[in-house]
N, C-alpha and C positions, 0 to 999 in steps of 0.2 A: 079630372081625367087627364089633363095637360100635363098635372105635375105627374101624377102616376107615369104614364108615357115619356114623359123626361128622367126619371129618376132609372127606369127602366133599362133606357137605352145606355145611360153614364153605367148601368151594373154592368152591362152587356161588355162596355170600353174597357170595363176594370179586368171582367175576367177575360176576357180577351188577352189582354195584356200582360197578364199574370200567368195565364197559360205558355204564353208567349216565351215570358221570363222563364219559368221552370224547365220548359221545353231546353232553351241557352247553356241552365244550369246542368240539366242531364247527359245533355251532347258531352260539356266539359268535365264531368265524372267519369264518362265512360272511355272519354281520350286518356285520362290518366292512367298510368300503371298500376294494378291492382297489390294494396299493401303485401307483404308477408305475412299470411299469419304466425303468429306464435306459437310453437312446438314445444317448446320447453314445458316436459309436463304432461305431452300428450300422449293418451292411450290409444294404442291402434286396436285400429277396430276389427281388422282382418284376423281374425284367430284361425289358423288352421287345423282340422280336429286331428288327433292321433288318436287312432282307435287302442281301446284298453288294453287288446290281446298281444299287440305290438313288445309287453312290456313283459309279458309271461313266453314270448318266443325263446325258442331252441333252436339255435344257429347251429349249422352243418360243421363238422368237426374233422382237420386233417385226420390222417389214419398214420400213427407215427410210429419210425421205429430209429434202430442204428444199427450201422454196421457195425463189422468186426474191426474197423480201422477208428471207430471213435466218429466218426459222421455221427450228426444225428438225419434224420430224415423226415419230412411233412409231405404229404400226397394227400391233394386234395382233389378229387374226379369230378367234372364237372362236362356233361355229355351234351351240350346243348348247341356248339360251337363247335367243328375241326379245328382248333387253335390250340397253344401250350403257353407257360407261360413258367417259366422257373428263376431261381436267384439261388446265389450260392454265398450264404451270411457268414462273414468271419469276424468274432466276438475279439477283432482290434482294429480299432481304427487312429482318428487323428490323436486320442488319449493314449494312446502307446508310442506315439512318437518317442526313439532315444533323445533325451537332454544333447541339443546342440543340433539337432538334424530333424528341425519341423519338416511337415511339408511331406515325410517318408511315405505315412498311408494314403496322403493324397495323389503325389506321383508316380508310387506303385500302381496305383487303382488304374489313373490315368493312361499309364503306359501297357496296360496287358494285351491290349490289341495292336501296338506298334510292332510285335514280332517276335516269334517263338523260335524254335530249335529247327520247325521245317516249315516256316511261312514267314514271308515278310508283313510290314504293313502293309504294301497295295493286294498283297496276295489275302490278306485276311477281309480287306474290303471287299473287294470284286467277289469273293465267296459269301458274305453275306448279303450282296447286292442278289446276286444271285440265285440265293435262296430263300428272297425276300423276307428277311428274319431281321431281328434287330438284336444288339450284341453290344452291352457296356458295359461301364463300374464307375464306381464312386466311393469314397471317404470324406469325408469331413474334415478341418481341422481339429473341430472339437467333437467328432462323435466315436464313441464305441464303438463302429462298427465301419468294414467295409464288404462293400459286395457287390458282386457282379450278377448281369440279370442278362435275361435270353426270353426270346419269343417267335414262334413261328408255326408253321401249318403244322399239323399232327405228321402229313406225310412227308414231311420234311427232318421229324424228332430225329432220327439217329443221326442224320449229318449233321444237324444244329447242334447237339450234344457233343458231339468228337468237338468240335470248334469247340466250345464252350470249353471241356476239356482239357484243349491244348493249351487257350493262353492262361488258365488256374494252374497249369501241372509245370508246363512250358516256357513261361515266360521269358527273356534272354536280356530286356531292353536298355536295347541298341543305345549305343552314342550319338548315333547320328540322329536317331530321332529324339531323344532326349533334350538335346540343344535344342531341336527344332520348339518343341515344344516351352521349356524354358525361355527363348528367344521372344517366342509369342507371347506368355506372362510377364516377362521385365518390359517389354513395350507396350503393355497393358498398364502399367501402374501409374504412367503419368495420365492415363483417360482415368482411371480408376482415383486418384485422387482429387480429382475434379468438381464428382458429383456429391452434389449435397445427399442426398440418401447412402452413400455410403462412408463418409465422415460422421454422418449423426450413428451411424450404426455402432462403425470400429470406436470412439469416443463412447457413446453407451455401455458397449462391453468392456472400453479398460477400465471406467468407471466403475462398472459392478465389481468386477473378476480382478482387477490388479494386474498381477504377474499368474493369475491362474489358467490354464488351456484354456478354461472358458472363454477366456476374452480376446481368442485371435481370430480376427476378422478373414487378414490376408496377410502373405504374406511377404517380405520386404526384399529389396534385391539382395543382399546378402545372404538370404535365407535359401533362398531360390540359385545362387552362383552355389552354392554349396552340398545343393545333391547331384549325385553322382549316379551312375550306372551298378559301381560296385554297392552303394549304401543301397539304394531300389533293390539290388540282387539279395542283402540281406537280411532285411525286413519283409521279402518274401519267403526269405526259405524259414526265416524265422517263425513265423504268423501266419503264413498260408499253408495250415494243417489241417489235416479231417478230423482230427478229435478239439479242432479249435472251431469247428464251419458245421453252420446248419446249411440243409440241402435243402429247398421248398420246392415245390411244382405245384401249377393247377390246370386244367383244364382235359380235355378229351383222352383221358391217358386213364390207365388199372393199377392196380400196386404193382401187382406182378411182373407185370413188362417195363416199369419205372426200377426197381431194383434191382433186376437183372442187368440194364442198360447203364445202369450207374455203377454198380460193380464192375461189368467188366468196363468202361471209361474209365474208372479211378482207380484200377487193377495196383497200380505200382505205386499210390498214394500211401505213405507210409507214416504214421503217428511219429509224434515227437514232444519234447517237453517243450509245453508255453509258455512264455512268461507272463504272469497274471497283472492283468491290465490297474496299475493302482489310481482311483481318481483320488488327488488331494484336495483336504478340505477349502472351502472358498473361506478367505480373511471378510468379517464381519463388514459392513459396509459403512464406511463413516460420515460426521454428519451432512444436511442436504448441503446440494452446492450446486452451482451452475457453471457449466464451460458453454463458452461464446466461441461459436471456430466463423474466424473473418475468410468469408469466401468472396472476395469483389470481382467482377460485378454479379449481383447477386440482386433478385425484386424479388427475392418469398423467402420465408423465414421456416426452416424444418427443425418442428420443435418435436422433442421427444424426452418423456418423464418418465422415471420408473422407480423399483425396488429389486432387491432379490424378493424369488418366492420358495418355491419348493423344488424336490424330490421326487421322482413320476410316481413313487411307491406310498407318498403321504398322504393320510385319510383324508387331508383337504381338497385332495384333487379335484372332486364332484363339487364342493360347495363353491370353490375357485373357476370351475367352468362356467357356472350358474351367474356367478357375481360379475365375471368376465361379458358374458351374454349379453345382463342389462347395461352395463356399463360403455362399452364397444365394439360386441360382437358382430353389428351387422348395422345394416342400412336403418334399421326399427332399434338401435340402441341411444340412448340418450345422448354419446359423446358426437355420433352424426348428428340427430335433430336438431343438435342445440348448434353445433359451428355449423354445420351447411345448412339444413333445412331453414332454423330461424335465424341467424346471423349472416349466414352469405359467404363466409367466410374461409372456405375451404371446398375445395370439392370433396373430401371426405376425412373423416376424424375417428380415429379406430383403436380398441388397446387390443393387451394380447399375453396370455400367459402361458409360459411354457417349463418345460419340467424334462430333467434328465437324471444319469444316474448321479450328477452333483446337483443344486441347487438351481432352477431355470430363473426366469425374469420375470415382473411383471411390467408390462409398458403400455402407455398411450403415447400416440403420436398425427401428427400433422402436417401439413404444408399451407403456406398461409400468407399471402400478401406482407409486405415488410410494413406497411403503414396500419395494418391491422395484427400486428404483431402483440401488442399490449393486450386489446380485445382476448384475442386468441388464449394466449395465456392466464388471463382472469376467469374464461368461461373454463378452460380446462381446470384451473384448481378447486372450481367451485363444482363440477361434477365430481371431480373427485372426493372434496369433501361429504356433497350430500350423500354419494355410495357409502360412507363412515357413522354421517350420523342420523340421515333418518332411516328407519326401517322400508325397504321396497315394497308397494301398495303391490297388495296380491293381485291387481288384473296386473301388471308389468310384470312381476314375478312367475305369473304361470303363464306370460307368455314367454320366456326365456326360455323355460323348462320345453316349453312344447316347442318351440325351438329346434333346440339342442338335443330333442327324445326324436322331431320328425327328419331334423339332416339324419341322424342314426339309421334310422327306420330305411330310408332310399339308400345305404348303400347295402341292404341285403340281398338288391339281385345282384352284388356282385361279388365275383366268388374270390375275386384276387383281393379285396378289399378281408376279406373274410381269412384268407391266407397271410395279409399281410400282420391284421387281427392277431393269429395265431402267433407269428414269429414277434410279436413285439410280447407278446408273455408270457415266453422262453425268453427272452433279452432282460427281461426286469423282472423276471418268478412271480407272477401274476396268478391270481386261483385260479384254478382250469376255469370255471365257472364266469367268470370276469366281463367276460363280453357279453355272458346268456345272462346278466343281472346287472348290465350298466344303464338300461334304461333305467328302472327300479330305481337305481341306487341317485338318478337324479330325480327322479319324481319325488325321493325321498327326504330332500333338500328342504328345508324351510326359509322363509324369510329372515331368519333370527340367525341361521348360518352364513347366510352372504353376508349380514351384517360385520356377522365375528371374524371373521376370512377380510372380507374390507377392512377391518380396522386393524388386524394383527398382520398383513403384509402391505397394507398402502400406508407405509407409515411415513408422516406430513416432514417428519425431523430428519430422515436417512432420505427422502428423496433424490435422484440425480435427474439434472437435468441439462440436457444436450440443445442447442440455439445455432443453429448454421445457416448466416447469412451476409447481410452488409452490416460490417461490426459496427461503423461508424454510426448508422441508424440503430440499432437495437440494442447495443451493449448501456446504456442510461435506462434504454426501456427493461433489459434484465435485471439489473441492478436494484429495482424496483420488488422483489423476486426473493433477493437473499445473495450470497456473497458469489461474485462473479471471479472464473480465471479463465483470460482471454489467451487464446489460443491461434494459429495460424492452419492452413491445411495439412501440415508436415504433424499435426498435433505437437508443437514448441508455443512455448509461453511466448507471447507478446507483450513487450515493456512498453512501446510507445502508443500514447494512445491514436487507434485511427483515425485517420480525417477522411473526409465526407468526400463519396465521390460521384461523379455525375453522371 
C-alpha cells in the first residue's frame, strides 16, 4: 500500500508539472504573431448570387433623333429626381490634334468657361455658383472625343442651357487667361516629374505606342509655350460642329421640351465640313525589355508589365474582361492574394485592359518595398504565366464571371450610367442590342477562352516592363529579368552606372 501511495503521489508531481509546462508552452504560442496563411490558390468562398433574370434584362433606351443642323440627339427621361443631367459629345478629341500643335483639344476644352462673347470668367463662375449647377469639359490627349457636361435642378434647365450654350457656340479664349492657365501647367511639370506613378505610366505608354498619340502621357513645355489663343480659336471653329456633336440628356425632362429648348439654343449653330478624325496604325511592339527610371531617393519600387491588346470593337473583348477579372480585377483576384494577402508585399497588385478605337493595353502593376523588389517580380511573372498555362478551375472562373455580370447588374438604377452606355455605341457602332446582351455574352465565356486571350495577348517575349525606383538597388535585381536600358526621370539614357545612396 506504501509503494501504491508513493508511486501515486510522484504521478500526481509529474502531472502537475507537465501541466505546468504546457500551460508556459501555450501562453508562448499565443504571444506570437499569428502566421499568414497561404492564398495562393485560394477559393473564395463568398459567392455572390446573380439572379438568372438579370441576364435576359431590357435596359431603357434613349429616344433618338437629329436635327436639321446635323446634331444628333439622345433623351433619356427619367422622373424619379428634379435634376438633369446633359453632355455635348464632339467625335474630336486629343487624336485630331494638327501635327505640331498637341495639347489643342485639351486646351480648348479647358478654356470654354474662361469667357465668351458676353461673359467673363468670374462672370461665368458666380452664374453657376448661383445656380448651383455644375459646368465643365474635357479631352484627352489621346481620346476621340471631347465634351462638355452640365447638371442641375429641372427649375433651373433653361438658364443652365443658355450657359451651356454660350461657352459651345461663344467661346473667345482670352489671353489673359490662357497664360494663366499654361502658367499653372508649366509649374506643374517639375511636381509632375517627380512622382513615381507617373514616370511608370508615360514610359509604359512610349514603350507600347512609340511616336503614336497613344503614348502621350503629358505634355512638355514646348508643347504647352506653343498654344496660342488664335490655334484654341481654330480647332474650335474647326471641330465644334453639330453635325460633328452628339447632344445627350437624362433626367426629369420630355422630348418635347428638350428639342424645342435645344433648337432654339443652338438656333445659329451652322454645319460645316469635318475633318475625319484618322487614328494611325500603332508599330508592332518589339522584343521584351526592361526600363529602369532611377528616381533617388526612392524605398519602393513601381513595377509595371504589359502588352498591346485590342480594339474596343474586337470579339475578344468579353473573354479579356473575364481573364482580366481572375487575374487582377479586384481584391478576390489572384495578382492581390498572392503579393498582399500571401506575401505582404504590397498594399495592392492589380492589372488592367483597355481598348480604344486603336489598340488599348494590357498591364499589371505594383508598388513594392525596394528590398522586396526581386520577390515582387517573380510572383508577378509567375501569375502571369499560370493565367497562360493552366486552364482556370471553374469555381475561380465563375466567380470572375459573376463578378463582372453583378458590378453590371448595380449600375441599372442608374440612368446616366445607362446614357452614358448609349453614347459609347454611337462612338464605336456597337449593335443597338450590346448592352441588353453583355451580361450573356460574359456568361458565355468559357474557361478555354481566357485561356486563348491569355496566351495570344500576354505574350512572355514582347513584354515591356516599367521599374521606377533606387536604380542603384534594383537595376542588378532587373537585370535578372532580361535586357535592361536605364533611364533617368527626364526619360534620357543613363551611361554611368548608379551608386548606392543612403
Amino acid at each position: 500500500m506504501k509503494t501504491r501511495n508513493v508511486i501515486s503521489k510522484d504521478m500526481i508531481r509529474v502531472l502537475i508539472a507537465s501541466l505546468l509546462s504546457l500551460a508556459a508552452v501555450a501562453t508562448a504560442i499565443a504571444q506570437q504573431p499569428a502566421p499568414r496563411p497561404s492564398s495562393k490558390g485560394a477559393i473564395i468562398k463568398g459567392k455572390a448570387p446573380v439572379n438568372k433574370e438579370v441576364l435576359k434584362v431590357k435596359l431603357p433606351k434613349p429616344q433618338e433623333t437629329k436635327l436639321s443642323n446635323g446634331m444628333q440627339v439622345l433623351i433619356l427621361e427619367d422622373h424619379k429626381l428634379p435634376t438633369f443631367s446633359m453632355q455635348m459629345v464632339f467625335l474630336s478629341g486629343g487624336l485630331a490634334d494638327p501635327a505640331g500643335a498637341e495639347g489643342s483639344a485639351q486646351y480648348a476644352a479647358n478654356m470654354l468657361r474662361e469667357g465668351t462673347r458676353t461673359r467673363n470668367s468670374r462672370e461665368i463662375a458666380e452664374q453657376i455658383d448661383r445656380l448651383g449647377a455644375s459646368l465643365g469639359a474635357n479631352a484627352g490627349l489621346t481620346s476621340f472625343t471631347s465634351t462638355v457636361n452640365a447638371s442641375g435642378l429641372v427649375e433651373n434647365y433653361d438658364q443652365i442651357l443658355e450657359l451651356f450654350a454660350d461657352v459651345i457656340l461663344n467661346a473667345t479664349f482670352p489671353a489673359d487667361e490662357l497664360k494663366k492657365l499654361k502658367d499653372r501647367n508649366l509649374s506643374s511639370l517639375k511636381l509632375q516629374r517627380s512622382q513615381a506613378g507617373f514616370l511608370t505610366n508615360e514610359m509604359f505608354n512610349r514603350a507600347i505606342y512609340g511616336k503614336h498619340p497613344g503614348g502621350r502621357v503629358a505634355l512638355n513645355a514646348e508643347q504647352i509655350e506653343k498654344i496660342s489663343s488664335e490655334s484654341l480659336a481654330k480647332f474650335h471653329s474647326t471641330f465644334y460642329r453639330p453635325n460633328n456633336a452628339i447632344f445627350a440628356i437624362v433626367g426629369d425632362v420630355n422630348r418635347a421640351s428638350v428639342i424645342a429648348s435645344i433648337e432654339k439654343a443652338f438656333a445659329v449653330w451652322k454645319p460645316a465640313d469635318v475633318p475625319r478624325t484618322v487614328v494611325p496604325s500603332v508599330e508592332p511592339v518589339g522584343p521584351s525589355k526592361i526600363y529602369v527610371i532611377n528616381r533617388v531617393p526612392s524605398v519602393q519600387t513601381n513595377l509595371m508589365i504589359g502588352t498591346p491588346s485590342i480594339v474596343r470593337t474586337d470579339p475578344d473583348y468579353f473573354a479579356l474582361e473575364v481573364m482580366n477579372q481572375v487575374l487582377g480585377g479586384g481584391g478576390s483576384s489572384r495578382l492581390f492574394l498572392n503579393l498582399r494577402e500571401d506575401k505582404g508585399y504590397t498594399y495592392g497588385a492589380y492589372s488592367n485592359v483597355s481598348s480604344y478605337k486603336y489598340p488599348g493595353t494590357f498591364r499589371a502593376n505594383t508598388e513594392v518595398r525596394t528590398d522586396v523588389t526581386k520577390g515582387s517580380m517573380d510572383e508577378l511573372m509567375y501569375e502571369l504565366k499560370r493565367i497562360r498555362d493552366e486552364k482556370v478551375p471553374q469555381a475561380d472562373f465563375e466567380a470572375a464571371q459573376r463578378t463582372i455580370v453583378g458590378g453590371w447588374a448595380l449600375q441599372l438604377e442608374s440612368p446616366g450610367t445607362a446614357l452614358q452606355n448609349a453614347i459609347t455605341q454611337k462612338i464605336y457602332g456597337l449593335p443597338a442590342d450590346y448592352w441588353d446582351t453583355y451580361p450573356q455574352k460574359i456568361s458565355a465565356i468559357t474557361a478555354d477562352d481566357v485561356q486563348r486571350v491569355a496566351r495570344k495577348y500576354i505574350d512572355l517575349g514582347k513584354l515591356q516592363i516599367i521599374a521606377v525606383g533606387d536604380a542603384s538597388k534594383i537595376t542588378d535585381i532587373m537585370k535578372g529579368f532580361g535586357t535592361v536600358e536605364l533611364l533617368d526621370t527626364d526619360l534620357k539614357p543613363v551611361t554611368a552606372r548608379p551608386t548606392a545612396s543612403n
